[in-house]
C-alpha positions as CSV (number, residue, x, y, z in Angstrom):
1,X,-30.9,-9.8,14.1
2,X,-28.7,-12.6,12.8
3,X,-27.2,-10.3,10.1
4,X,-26.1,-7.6,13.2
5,X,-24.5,-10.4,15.1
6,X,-22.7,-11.9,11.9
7,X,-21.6,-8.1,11.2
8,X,-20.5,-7.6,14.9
9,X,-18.4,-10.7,15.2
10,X,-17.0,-11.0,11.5
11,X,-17.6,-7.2,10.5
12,X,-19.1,-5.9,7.3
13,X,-17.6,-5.8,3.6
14,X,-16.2,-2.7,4.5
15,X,-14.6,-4.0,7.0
16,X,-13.0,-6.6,6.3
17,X,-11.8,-4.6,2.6
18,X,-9.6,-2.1,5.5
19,X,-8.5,-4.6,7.2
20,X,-7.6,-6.4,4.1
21,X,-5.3,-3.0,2.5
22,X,-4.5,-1.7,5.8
23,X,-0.4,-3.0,5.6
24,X,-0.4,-1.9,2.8
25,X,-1.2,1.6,3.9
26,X,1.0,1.6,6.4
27,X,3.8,-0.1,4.1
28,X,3.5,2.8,1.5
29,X,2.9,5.4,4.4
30,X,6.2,4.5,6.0
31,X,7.8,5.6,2.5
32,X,6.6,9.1,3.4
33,X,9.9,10.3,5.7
34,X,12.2,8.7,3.1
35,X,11.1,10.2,-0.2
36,X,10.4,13.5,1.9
37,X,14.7,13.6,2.0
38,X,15.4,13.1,-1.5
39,X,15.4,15.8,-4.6
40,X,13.3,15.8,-7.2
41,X,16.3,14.3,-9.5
42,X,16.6,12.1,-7.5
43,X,12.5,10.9,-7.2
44,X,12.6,11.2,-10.9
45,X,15.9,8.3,-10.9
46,X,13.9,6.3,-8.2
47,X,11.0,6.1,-10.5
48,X,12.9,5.4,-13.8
49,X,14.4,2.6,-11.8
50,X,10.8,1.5,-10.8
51,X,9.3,1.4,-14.2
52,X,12.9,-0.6,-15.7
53,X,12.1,-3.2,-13.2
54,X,8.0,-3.5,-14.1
55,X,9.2,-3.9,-17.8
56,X,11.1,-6.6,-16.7
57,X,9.0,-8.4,-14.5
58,X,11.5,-7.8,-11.9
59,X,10.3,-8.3,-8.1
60,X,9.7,-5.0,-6.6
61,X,10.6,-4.7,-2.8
């Protein structure tokens, strides 16, 4: 009973884990429309400019 009510008014694990990643869903699903546009030279430029800045330790935004 107790364990219900804790689960009801905090939620479960699982719960709390979506809740936890859910802007981050959002923040990579709102990429979607934008890379959608662009060529595939152009992905392949986007990610090379990705991985230069992870080898740099470069703040990704």
């Amino acid at each position: 009973m107790l364990k219900w009510l804790l689960n009801k008014i905090i939620g479960s694990k699982n719960e709390r884990e979506i809740k936890k990643l859910k802007p981050f869903v959002e923040k990579i699903n709102s990429l979607e429309g934008e890379l959608d546009k662009l060529t595939n030279l152009e992905l392949r430029e986007r990610a090379l400019n990705l991985f230069e800045k992870i080898r740099s330790s470069e703040e990704i935004k």
